[in-house]
MILUMMI-263741 format. One line per 10 residues: number of its first residue (from 1); for each residue x, y, z of C-alpha. Coordinates in nm, 4 decimals, always signed. Example, Ala and Ser with C-alpha at 12.3 -4.5 7.8 and 13.67 -1.06 7.14 Angstrom:
1	+1.2300,-0.4500,+0.7800; +1.3670,-0.1060,+0.7140
//
This chain:
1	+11.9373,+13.9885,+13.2556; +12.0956,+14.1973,+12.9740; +12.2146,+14.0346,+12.6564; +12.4927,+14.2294,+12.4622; +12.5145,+14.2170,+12.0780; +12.8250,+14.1423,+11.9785; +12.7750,+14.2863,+11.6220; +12.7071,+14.6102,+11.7616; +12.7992,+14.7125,+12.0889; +12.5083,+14.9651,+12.1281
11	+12.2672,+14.6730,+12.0638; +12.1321,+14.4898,+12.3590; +11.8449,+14.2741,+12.4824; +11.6750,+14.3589,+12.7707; +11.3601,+14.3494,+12.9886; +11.0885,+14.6668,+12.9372; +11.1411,+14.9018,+13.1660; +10.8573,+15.1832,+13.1366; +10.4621,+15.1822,+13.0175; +10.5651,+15.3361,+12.7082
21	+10.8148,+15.0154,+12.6115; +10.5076,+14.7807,+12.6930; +10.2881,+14.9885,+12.4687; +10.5379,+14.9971,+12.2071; +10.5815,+14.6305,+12.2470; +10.2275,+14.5326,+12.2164; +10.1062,+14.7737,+11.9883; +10.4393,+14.6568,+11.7377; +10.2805,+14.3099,+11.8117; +9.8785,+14.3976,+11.6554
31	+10.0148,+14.5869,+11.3361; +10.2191,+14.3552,+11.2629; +9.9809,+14.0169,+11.3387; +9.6394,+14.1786,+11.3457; +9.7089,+14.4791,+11.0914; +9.3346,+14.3880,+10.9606; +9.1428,+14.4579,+11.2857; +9.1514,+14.7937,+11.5106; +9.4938,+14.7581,+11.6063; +9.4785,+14.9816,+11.8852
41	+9.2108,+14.8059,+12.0568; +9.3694,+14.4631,+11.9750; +9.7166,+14.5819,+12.1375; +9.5465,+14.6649,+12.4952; +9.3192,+14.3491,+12.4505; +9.6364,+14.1720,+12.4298; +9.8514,+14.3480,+12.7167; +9.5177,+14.2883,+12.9662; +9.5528,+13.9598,+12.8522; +9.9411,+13.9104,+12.9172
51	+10.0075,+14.1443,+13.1592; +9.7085,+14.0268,+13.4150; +9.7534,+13.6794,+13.4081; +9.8360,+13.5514,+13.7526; +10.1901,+13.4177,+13.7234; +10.3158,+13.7103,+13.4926; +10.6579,+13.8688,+13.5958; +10.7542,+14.1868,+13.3875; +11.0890,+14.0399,+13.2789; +10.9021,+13.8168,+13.0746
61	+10.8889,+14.0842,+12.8105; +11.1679,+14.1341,+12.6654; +11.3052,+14.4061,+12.3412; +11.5820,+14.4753,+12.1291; +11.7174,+14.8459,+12.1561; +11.9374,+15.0625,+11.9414; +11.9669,+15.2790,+12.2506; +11.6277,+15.3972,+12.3180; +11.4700,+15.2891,+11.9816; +11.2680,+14.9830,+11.9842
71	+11.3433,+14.7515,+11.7296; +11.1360,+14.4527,+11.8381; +11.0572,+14.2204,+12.0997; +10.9170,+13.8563,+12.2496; +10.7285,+13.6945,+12.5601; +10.8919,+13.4527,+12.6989; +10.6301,+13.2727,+12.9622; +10.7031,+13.0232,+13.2342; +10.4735,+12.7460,+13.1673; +10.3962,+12.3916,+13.3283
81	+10.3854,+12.1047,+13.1097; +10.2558,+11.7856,+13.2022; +10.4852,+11.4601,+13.0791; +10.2974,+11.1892,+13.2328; +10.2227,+11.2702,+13.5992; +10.5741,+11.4513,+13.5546; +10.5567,+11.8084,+13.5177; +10.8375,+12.0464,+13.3593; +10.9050,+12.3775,+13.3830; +10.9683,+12.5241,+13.0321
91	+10.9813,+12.8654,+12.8532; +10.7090,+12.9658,+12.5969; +10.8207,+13.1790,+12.3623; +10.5701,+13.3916,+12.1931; +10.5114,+13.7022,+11.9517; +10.8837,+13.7127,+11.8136; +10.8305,+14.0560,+11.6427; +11.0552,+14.2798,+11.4631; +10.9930,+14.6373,+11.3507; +10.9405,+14.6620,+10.9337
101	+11.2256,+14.9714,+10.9828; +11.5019,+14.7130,+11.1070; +11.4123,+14.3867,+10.9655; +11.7078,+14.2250,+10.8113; +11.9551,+14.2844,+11.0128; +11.9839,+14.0099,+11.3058; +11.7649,+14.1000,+11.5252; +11.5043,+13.8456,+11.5469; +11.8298,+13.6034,+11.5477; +11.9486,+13.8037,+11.8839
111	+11.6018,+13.7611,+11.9903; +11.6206,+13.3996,+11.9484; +11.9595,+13.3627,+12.1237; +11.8285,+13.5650,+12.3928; +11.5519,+13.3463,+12.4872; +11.7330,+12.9975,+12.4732; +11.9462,+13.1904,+12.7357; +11.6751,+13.3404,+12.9641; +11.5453,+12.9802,+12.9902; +11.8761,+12.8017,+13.0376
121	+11.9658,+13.0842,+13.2939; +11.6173,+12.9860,+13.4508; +11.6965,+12.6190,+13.4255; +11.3621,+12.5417,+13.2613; +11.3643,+12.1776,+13.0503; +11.2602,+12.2940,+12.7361; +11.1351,+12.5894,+12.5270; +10.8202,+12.5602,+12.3575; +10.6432,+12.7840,+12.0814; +10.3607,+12.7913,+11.8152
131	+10.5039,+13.0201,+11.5432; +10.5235,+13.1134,+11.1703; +10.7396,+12.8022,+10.9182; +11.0347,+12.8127,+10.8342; +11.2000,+13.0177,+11.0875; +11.2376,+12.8842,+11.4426; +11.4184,+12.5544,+11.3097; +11.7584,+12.7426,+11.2403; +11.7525,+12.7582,+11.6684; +11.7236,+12.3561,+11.7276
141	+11.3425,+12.3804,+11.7341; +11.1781,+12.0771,+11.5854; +10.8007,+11.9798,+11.5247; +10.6425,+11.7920,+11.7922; +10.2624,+11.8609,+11.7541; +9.9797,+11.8478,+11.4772; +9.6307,+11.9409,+11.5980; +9.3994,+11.7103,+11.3992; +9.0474,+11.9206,+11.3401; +8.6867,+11.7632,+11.2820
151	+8.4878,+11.8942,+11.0538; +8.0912,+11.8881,+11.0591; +7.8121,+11.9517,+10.8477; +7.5533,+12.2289,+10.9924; +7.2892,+12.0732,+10.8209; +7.3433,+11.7244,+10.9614; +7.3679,+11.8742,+11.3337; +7.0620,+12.0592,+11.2787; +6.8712,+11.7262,+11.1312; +6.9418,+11.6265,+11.4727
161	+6.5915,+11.7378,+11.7203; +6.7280,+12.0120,+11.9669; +6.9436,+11.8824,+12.2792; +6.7430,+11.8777,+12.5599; +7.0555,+12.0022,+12.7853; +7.0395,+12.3740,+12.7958; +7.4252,+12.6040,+12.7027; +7.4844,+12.9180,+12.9064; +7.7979,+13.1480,+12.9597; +8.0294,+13.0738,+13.2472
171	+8.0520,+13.2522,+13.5185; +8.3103,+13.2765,+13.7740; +8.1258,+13.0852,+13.9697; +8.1964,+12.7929,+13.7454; +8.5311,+12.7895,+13.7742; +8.5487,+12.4749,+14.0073; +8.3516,+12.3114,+13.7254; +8.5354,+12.4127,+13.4771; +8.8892,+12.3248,+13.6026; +8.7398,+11.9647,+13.7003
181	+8.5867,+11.9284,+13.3229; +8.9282,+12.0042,+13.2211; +9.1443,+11.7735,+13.4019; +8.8425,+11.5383,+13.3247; +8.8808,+11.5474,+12.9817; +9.2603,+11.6428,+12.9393; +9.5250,+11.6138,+13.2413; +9.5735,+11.2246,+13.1061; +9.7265,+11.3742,+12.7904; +10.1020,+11.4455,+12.7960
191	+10.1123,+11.8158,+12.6681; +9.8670,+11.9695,+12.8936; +9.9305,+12.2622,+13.0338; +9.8696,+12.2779,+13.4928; +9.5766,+12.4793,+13.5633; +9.5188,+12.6916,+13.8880; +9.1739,+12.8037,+13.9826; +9.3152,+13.1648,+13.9178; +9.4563,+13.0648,+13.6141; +9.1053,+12.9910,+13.4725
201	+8.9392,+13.2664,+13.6687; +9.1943,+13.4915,+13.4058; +9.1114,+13.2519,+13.0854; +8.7173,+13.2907,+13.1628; +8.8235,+13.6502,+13.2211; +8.9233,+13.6705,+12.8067; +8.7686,+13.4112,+12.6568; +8.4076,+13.3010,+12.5476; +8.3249,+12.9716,+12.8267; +7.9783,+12.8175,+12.7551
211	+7.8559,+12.5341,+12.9939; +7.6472,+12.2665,+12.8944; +7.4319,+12.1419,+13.1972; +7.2602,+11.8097,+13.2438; +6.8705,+11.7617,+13.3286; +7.0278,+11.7398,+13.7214; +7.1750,+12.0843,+13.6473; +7.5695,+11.9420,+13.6733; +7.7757,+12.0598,+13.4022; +7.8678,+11.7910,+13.1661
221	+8.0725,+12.0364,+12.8991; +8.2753,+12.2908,+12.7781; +8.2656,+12.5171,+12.4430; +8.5424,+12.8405,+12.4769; +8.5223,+13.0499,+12.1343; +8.7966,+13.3119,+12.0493; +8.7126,+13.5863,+11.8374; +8.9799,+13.6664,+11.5638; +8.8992,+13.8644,+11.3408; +8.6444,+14.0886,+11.4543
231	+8.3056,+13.8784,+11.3802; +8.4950,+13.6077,+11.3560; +8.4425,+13.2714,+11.6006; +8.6358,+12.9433,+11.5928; +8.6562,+12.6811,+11.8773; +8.9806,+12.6750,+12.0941; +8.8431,+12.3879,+12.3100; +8.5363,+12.2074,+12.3520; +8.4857,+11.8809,+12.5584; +8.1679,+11.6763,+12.6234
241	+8.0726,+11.4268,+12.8707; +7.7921,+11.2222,+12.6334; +7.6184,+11.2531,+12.3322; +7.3125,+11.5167,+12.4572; +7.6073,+11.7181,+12.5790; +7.8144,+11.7089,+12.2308; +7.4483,+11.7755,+12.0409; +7.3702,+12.0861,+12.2890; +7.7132,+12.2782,+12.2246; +7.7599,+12.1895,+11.8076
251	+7.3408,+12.3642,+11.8079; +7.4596,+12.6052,+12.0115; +7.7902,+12.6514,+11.8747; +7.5874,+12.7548,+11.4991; +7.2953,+12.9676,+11.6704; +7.5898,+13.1706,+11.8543; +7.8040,+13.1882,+11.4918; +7.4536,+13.2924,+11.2981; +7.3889,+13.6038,+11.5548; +7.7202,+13.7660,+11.3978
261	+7.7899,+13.6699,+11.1071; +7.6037,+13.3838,+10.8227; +7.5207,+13.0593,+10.9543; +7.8542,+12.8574,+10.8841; +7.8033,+12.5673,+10.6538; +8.0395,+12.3951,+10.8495; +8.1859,+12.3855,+11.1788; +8.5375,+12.2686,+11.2915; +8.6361,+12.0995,+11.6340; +8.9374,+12.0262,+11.7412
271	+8.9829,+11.7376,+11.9794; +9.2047,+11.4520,+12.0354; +9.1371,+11.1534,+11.7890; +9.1141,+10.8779,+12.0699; +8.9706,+11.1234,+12.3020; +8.5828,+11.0757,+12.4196; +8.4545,+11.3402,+12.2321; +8.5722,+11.2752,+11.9596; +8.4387,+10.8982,+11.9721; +8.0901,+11.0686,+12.0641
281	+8.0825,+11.2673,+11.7628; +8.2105,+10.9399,+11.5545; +7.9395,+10.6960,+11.7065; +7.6280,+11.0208,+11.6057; +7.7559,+11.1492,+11.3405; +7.9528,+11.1897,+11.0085; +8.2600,+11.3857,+10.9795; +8.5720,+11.4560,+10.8068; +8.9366,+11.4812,+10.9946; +9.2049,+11.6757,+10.8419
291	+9.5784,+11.7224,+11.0069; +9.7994,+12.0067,+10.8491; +10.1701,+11.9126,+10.8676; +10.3034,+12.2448,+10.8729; +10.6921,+12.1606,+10.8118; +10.9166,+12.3248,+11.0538; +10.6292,+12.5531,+11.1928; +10.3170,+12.5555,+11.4379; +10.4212,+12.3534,+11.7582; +10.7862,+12.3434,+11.8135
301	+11.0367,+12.2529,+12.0728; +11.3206,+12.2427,+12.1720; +11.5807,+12.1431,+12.4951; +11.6951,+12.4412,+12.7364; +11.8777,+12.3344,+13.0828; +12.0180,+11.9872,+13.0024; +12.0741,+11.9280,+13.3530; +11.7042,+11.9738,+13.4477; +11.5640,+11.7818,+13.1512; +11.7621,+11.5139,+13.3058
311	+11.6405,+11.5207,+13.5865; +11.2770,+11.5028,+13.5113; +11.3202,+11.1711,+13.2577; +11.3838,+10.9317,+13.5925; +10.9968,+10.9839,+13.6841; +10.8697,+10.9715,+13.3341; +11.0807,+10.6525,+13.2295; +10.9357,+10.5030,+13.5597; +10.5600,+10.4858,+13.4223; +10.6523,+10.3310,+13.1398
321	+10.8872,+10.0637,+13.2611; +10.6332,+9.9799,+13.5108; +10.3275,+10.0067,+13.2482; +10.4822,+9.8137,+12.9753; +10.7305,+9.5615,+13.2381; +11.0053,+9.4973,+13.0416; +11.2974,+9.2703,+13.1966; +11.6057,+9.4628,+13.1671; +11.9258,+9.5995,+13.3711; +12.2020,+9.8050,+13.3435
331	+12.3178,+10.1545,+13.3032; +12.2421,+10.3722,+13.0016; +12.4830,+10.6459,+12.9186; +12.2750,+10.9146,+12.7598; +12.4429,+11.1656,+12.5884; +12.2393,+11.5233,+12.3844; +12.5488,+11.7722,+12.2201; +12.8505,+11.7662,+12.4952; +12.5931,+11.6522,+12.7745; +12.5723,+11.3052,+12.9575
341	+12.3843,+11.1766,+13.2192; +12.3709,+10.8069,+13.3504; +12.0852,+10.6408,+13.4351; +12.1005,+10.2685,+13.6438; +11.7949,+10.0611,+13.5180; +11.7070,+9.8031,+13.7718; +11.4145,+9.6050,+13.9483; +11.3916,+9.8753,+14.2088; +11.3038,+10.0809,+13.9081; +11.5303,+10.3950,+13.7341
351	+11.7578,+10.6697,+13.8826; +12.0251,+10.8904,+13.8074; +12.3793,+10.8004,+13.9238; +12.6928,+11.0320,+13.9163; +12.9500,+10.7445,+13.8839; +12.8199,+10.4400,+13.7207; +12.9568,+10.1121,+13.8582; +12.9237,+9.8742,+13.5961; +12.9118,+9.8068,+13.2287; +12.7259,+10.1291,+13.0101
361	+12.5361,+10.1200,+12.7227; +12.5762,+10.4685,+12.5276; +12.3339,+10.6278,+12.3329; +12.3785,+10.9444,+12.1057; +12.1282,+11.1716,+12.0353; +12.1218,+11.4904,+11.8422; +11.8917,+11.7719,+12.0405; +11.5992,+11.7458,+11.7351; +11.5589,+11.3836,+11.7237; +11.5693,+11.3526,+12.1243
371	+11.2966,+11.6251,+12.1432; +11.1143,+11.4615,+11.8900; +11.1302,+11.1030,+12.0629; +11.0809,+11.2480,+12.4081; +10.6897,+11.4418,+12.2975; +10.5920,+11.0895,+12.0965; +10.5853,+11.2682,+11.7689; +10.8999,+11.0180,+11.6135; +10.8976,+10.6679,+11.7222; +11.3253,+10.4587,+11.7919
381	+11.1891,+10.3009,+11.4764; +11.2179,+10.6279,+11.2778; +11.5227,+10.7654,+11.5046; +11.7449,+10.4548,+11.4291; +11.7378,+10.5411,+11.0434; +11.8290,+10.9071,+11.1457; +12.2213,+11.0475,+11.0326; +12.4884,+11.0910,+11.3167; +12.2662,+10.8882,+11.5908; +12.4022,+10.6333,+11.8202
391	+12.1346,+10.3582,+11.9127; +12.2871,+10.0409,+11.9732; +11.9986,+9.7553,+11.8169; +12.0009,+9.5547,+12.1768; +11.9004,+9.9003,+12.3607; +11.5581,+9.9112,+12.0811; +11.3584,+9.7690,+12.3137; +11.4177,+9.9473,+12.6318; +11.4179,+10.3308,+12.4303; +11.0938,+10.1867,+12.2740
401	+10.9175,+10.1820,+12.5676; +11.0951,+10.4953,+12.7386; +11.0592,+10.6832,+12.4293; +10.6431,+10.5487,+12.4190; +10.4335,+10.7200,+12.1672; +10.1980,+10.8071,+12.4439; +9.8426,+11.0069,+12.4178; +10.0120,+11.3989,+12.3600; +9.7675,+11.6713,+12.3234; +9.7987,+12.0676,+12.3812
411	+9.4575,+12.1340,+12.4519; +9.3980,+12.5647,+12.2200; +9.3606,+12.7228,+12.6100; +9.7187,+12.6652,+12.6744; +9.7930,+12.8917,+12.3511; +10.0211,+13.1956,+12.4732
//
């Protein structure tokens, strides 16, 4: 798949062909987002880390070329996102970069364009990214995720006498633990990411795992540290079973910090705040929680194949007619930009029907609130009020409980 450039008809958009484009591409990547740190080692880090994972396909890297100069690149994964017990196919895009030479002129824009068309052309639901404010909105992408993070005094987890569960590293022969600890603590969260056993072989592969056993030697924990910069340690995940398990990883968590670097005054978790962690931490100690909004940055989203995100709601809607049983029949005409798709609402439950047979109720939605309203981050409370939207007031209760503001969470491993 080869995207032209209208604007300048030597200008296209196109998978990497050679070694030399993929170096290009991810040593482009570390000088421009880890310029700080030994680029050169950070750009083959980075390709092991891309380029071995087990689903990878080449294609997925994509540049910008003025005939054989680079001018800048993306990755645009296929991921598996988990709605309920409905799962999506959707693009990730990821490490939008454009060379300092050639900035200015379109070219992230083409970049953009490009990748809403590699995932409609792929018929993937949705693209997804975590990226830099103030940019990504001028493509349809909208907020849909704020990762709340708990903050903890060193001194008041060291008052604490030391955990009598022991931490170690992971090992591959963990894996089976691991993945089961993480569906444990996370598949129940909308947002989650599938996970195959060689998928977290790979993550355990390029990331710091430490397992917390239990005095019967069964893991009861999780702690994975990334490293950026150099010296440098924060928590991508963590997860804990009970309160000796929590205790073991926060001590271990500052005597693995103090070995490179100061003994942090404080440490910073970030978990789900109704998730059991969390209320672990809350029932043995005190802590702060802070949420940054960033405004049109961090977690974004957007829709990609119309046609398949329609198909996927039919499932989703499903759970939550049947969890929250509301009495109601008929056919709702829902319509995103020039797209509609009918869905008959019954006893027998919700499907999809080509040719609907009796009265419709229409709704309107513009792409950014519909996104919004589909991931749990805007409520029909908040979409009613929004310009341009039709929501007719009888259909408020029915969208209110397709459009639930259920448990969402993108737990840092899925990061791309």
């Amino acid at each position: 798949m080869e995207t032209k450039i209208t604007s300048s008809p030597d200008f296209v958009i196109r998978p990497l062909k050679s070694s030399a484009e993929v170096e290009n591409f991810f040593l482009l990547n570390a000088e421009v987002f880890r310029r700080h740190d030994d680029v050169a080692t950070i750009a083959i880090k980075y390709r092991q880390f891309i380029t071995e994972a087990p689903h990878f396909r080449p294609d997925q890297l994509r540049g910008a070329f003025l005939g054989s100069t680079y001018l800048g690149g993306y990755f645009i994964p296929k991921l598996v996102v988990c709605m309920g017990s409905t799962q999506l196919d959707i693009s990730g895009i990821g490490e939008v970069t454009t060379h300092p030479d050639y900035r200015h002129k379109g070219i992230a824009t083409a970049l953009m364009q490009d990748g809403i068309n590699y995932a409609i052309h792929h018929q993937h639901a949705l693209l997804l990214l975590d990226g830099i404010a103030d940019f990504y909105h001028r493509f349809g992408y909208v907020n849909i995720f704020k990762t709340p993070k708990h903050i903890i005094v060193s001194e008041d987890i060291l008052a604490h006498p030391a955990s009598p569960y022991p931490v170690r590293p992971a090992t591959f022969d963990d894996i089976p633990d691991l993945l089961a600890l993480y569906q444990r603590h996370y598949r129940s969260y909308s947002g989650c990411f599938t996970r195959t056993y060689q998928q977290q072989r790979h993550l355990l592969n390029h990331q710091l795992h430490f397992l917390v056993m239990n005095l019967d030697n069964e893991p009861c924990g999780y702690l994975i540290l990334y490293e950026r910069p150099v010296g440098n340690y924060y928590v991508m995940e963590v997860a804990a079973d009970n309160w000796p398990a929590a205790l073991a990883l926060l001590q271990h968590h500052i005597r693995f910090v103090g070995t490179n670097s100061d003994s942090p005054k404080e440490i910073q978790w970030p978990l789900p705040l109704n998730s059991l962690t969390f209320y672990i931490l809350t029932d043995n100690l005190s802590l702060r929680s802070e949420t940054d909004h960033h405004l049109n940055g961090k977690w974004m989203a957007r829709p990609a194949h119309l046609p398949t995100l329609f198909r996927s709601l039919p499932p989703l809607w499903q759970e939550h007619l049947q969890r929250y049983k509301l009495a109601w029949s008929g056919t709702l005409a829902l319509t995103i930009d020039d797209s509609t798709c009918y869905f008959e609402v019954n006893s027998a439950g919700i499907h999809i029907v080509e040719h609907p047979s009796n009265h419709v109720h229409e709704v309107k939605l513009s792409p950014q609130v519909f996104t919004q309203l589909l991931f749990g981050y805007r409520s029909i409370t908040w979409a009613i009020h929004q310009p341009e939207q039709q929501i007719p007031n009888e259909l408020i209760p029915l969208l209110t409980i397709l459009f639930a503001q259920e448990p969402f969470w993108i737990p840092g491993s899925n990061s791309f």
